[in-house]
C-alpha positions, 0 to 999 in steps of 0.5 A, a space after each residue: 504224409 509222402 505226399 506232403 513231404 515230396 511237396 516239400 521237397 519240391 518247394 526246397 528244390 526251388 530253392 536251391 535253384 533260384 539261389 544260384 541264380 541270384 549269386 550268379 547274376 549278382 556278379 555278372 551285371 556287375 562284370 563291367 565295374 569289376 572290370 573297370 576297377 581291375 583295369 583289365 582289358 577283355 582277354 585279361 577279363 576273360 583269363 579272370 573268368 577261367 577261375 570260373 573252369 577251373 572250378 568247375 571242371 574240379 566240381 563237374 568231375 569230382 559231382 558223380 562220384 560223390 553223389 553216387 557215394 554220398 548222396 545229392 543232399 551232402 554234395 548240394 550242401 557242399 555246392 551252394 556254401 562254396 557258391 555262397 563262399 566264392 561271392 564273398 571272395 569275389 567282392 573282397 577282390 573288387 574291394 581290394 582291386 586284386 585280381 587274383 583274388 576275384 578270380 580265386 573267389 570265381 574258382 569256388 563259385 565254379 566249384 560250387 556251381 559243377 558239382 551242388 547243381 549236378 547233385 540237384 539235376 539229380 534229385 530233381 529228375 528224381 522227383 520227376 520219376 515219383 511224380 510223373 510229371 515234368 518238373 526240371 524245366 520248372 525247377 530251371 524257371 527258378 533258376 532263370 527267375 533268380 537271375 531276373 531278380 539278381 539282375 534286376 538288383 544288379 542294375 540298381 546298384 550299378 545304376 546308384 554306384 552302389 559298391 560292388 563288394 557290399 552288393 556281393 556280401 547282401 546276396 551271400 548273406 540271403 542265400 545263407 538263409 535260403 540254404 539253411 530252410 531249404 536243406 532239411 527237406 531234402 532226403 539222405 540217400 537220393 542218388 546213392 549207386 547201388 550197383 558195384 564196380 566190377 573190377 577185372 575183365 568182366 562182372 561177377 557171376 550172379 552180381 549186377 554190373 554197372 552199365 557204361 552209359 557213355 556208350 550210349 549213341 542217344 544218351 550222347 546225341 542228348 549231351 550234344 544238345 544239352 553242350 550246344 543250349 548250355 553254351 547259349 545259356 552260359 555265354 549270355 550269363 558271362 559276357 552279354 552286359 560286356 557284349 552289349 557294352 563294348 559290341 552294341 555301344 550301350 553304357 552299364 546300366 543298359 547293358 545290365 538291363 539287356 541281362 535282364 531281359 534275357 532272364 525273364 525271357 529264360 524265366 518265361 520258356 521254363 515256367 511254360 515249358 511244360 505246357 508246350 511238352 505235353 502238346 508237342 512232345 521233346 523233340 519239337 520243343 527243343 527243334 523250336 527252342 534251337 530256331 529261336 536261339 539261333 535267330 537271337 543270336 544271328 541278329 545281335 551279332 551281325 545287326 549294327 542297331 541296338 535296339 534291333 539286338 537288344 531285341 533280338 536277346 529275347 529269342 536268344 533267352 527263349 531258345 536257350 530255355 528249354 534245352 538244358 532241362 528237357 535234354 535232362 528229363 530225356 536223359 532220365 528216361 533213356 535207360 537203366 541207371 537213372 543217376 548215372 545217365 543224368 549225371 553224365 549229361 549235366 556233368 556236359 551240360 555244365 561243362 558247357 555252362 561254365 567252362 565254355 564261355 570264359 574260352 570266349 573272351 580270348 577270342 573276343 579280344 582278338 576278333 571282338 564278343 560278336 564275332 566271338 559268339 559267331 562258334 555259339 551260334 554254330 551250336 546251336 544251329 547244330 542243335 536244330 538237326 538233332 533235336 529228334 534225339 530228345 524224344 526218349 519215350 519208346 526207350 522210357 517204356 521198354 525199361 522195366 521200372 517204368 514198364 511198371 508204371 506205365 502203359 506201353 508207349 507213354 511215358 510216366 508223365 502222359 500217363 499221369 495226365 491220363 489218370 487225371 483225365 
C-alpha cells in the first residue's frame, strides 16, 4: 500500500511539473504576437515582464514560510490556480490590447510560479529520500516535456493566427483538469517544520534550535549554481523566440520553433539525467552540463549564421538541463534540515528563473538580446569552476537519518542501486 501510494504521488508530481510547463510556453511563444498587438518596443516588452518579478519575488518569499507552516500540498494548490489564473488574465490583456493588464496577469503566473513550484521541489526531494533514487531531474524532464508540448502548440497557433486570448484560455482550462487529479495524491503535512523558532539570544535548553542554513558556505556554492543554470534556463523561456527574432533575423514561427528545440534538448538532459549521475557523480555532470550551456551560448550570440545559432540552442538547452534539479538533490543532502535547505535553494533558483530574465530586456533595448545575454553567459561559465560543490555525498552520510539508512560513503541513492544488484 505505500508503495502504491509513493507511486501515486510520484505520477501526480509529474503532473504538477509538466502543468507549468505547458502555461509557461503557452505564452512565451507567443510573446511576439503580444508584442506586436500592445505595440511595445523591447524595453517597454521588458517593464510588462517585470510583473513577472514581482510576483514571483512575493511568492518566492512568502513559499518557505508557508510550506514549513502549512505543508507543500496547500501551497501547490495555491501555486498552480494563481498560474492557472494569471494565463487567463494574460490572454484577456492581448484580447483588449492592455498592457497593464497582461503585465498584472504575468504577476499572478509569477506568483503562482515562486511559491507552488518552490513547495513541489519540496515534495519531491521528499520522494527522493523514501526512494533513494534521483528523481527531481525526472520530475524536471516533465516540466521541460511540458514546455515541448506548450511550444509546439504555440507555434501551431502562431503559424495559423490563431488568437492569442482563446489559445490562453484552452490551456487554462486543461491544466484545471490536471490540478484537479493530481492534488489528492499528494499527502498533507510534507515539509511542516518541526523545529521552533527560538526567540532571544540563543535556544532554550533542552529544546531543538532551528539551524541557520544560509550560513552554509556549501549550501551556497550550491545556490550559485543553481542562480547561474536557472539564469540560462529562465532567459531562453522568456526572450529566445524574441532573440531569435529580432537577433538572428527569423520571423515568428521560426523563432517559436527554435523554442521548442530548446525544450526538448532540456526534455532530453533530464529524462537521462540519471543515467549520466549514477555513473559520473553531481559534479561532473553539472561541470558538463555548464561547458555545454556555455558553448550554446557563445555561438548564438557572437555567430551571424542562423542556422549555426539555432544549432547552437541545442547545447544551451542541454546545459541548462541538469543544474536546477542536481544542485536540489545536492541541496537535500547537504545537512540536517532537509526542508529548509531546499527551500533556500529553489527560493534562489527561482529568483534566477523568474526575476532575473525580465532585467534583460532593459539591457537588450540599449545594447540588443544578444549582447544582453553576454552577462548569462558569464553565469554560466562561473558554474563550470564551482561545480565541485554539487558533490554532497561525504556530507549526506555523516547525517544521522541518513547514517540510518545507508552505508558509510554512499549516498541513499548508490545504496539502493546496491540492493538492487
Amino acid at each position: 500500500m505505500a508503495d502504491r501510494a509513493v507511486r501515486r504521488r510520484r505520477r501526480a508530481l509529474f503532473l504538477l511539473f509538466f502543468l507549468p510547463g505547458i502555461a509557461m510556453s503557452s505564452w512565451v511563444t507567443r510573446t511576439p504576437n503580444v508584442r506586436d498587438q500592445l505595440g511595445l518596443s523591447t524595453g517597454q516588452m521588458g517593464l510588462v515582464l517585470f510583473g513577472l518579478s514581482i510576483g514571483s519575488m512575493i511568492g518566492i518569499l512568502c513559499s518557505g514560510r508557508f510550506v514549513s507552516r502549512f505543508g507543500t500540498r496547500p501551497v501547490i494548490a495555491l501555486g498552480t490556480l494563481l498560474i492557472i489564473a494569471g494565463t487567463v488574465v494574460i490572454g484577456m490583456g492581448s484580447a483588449v490590447r492592455s498592457a497593464p493588464l497582461v503585465t498584472a496577469g504575468l504577476c499572478l503566473f509569477g506568483a503562482g510560479m515562486g511559491g507552488g513550484e518552490v513547495a513541489v521541489n519540496v515534495d519531491g526531494a521528499d520522494v527522493e529520500r523514501i526512494t533513494g533514487t534521483a528523481v527531481l531531474p525526472t520530475l524536471h524532464g516533465c516540466f521541460s516535456l511540458g514546455t515541448v508540448i506548450g511550444g509546439s502548440a504555440g507555434m501551431a497557433a502562431t503559424a495559423v493566427a490563431f488568437p492569442v486570448h482563446w489559445h490562453l484560455t484552452v490551456v487554462a482550462l486543461v491544466a484545471t483538469g490536471m490540478l484537479v487529479h493530481a492534488l489528492r495524491a499528494v499527502p498533507a503535512g510534507i515539509g511542516i517544520s518541526t523545529a521552533p523558532s527560538m526567540p532571544g539570544p540563543g535556544p532554550v535548553p533542552g529544546q531543538p534550535s532551528k539551524p541557520q542554513v544560509w550560513k552554509d558556505r556549501k549550501l551556497l556554492l550550491i545556490g550559485a549554481i543553481v542562480l547561474a543554470m536557472a539564469l540560462a534556463e529562465g532567459a531562453a523561456n522568456d526572450w529566445l523566440p524574441l532573440l531569435m527574432v529580432d537577433g538572428h533575423g527569423l520571423d515568428a514561427a521560426m523563432g517559436s520553433l527554435v523554442f521548442v528545440g530548446f525544450a526538448a534538448a532540456m526534455t532530453l538532459g533530464r529524462f537521462s539525467g540519471s543515467f549520466f549521475l549514477s555513473r559520473f557523480g553531481r559534479a561532473a555532470v553539472v561541470r558538463a552540463s555548464a561547458v555545454s550551456g556555455a558553448v550554446g551560448l557563445l555561438l548564438v550570440i557572437f555567430s551571424d549564421n542562423a542556422v549555426v545559432a539555432a544549432t547552437a540552442v541545442l547545447f544551451w538547452g542541454l546545459g541548462a538541463s541538469l543544474g536546477f534539479p542536481v544542485a536540489l538533490s545536492a541541496a537535500g543532502d547537504s545537512g540536517p534540515d532537509q526542508t529548509a535547505r531546499v527551500s533556500l535553494v529553489a527560493v534562489i533558483g527561482y529568483v534566477a528563473f523568474l526575476v532575473g530574465p525580465p532585467a534583460l530586456g532593459f539591457l537588450g533595448d540599449h545594447y540588443g538580446l544578444r549582447s544582453a545575454m553576454v552577462v548569462v553567459l558569464v553565469f554560466v561559465a562561473a558554474a563550470i569552476l564551482i561545480a565541485p560543490a554539487a558533490d554532497t555525498r561525504d556530507r549526506a552520510a555523516a547525517t544521522v537519518d541518513l547514517a540510518q539508512h545507508t552505508r558509510p560513503g554512499t549516498t541513499p541513492a548508490e545504496q539502493h542501486q546496491g540492493d538492487r544488484s
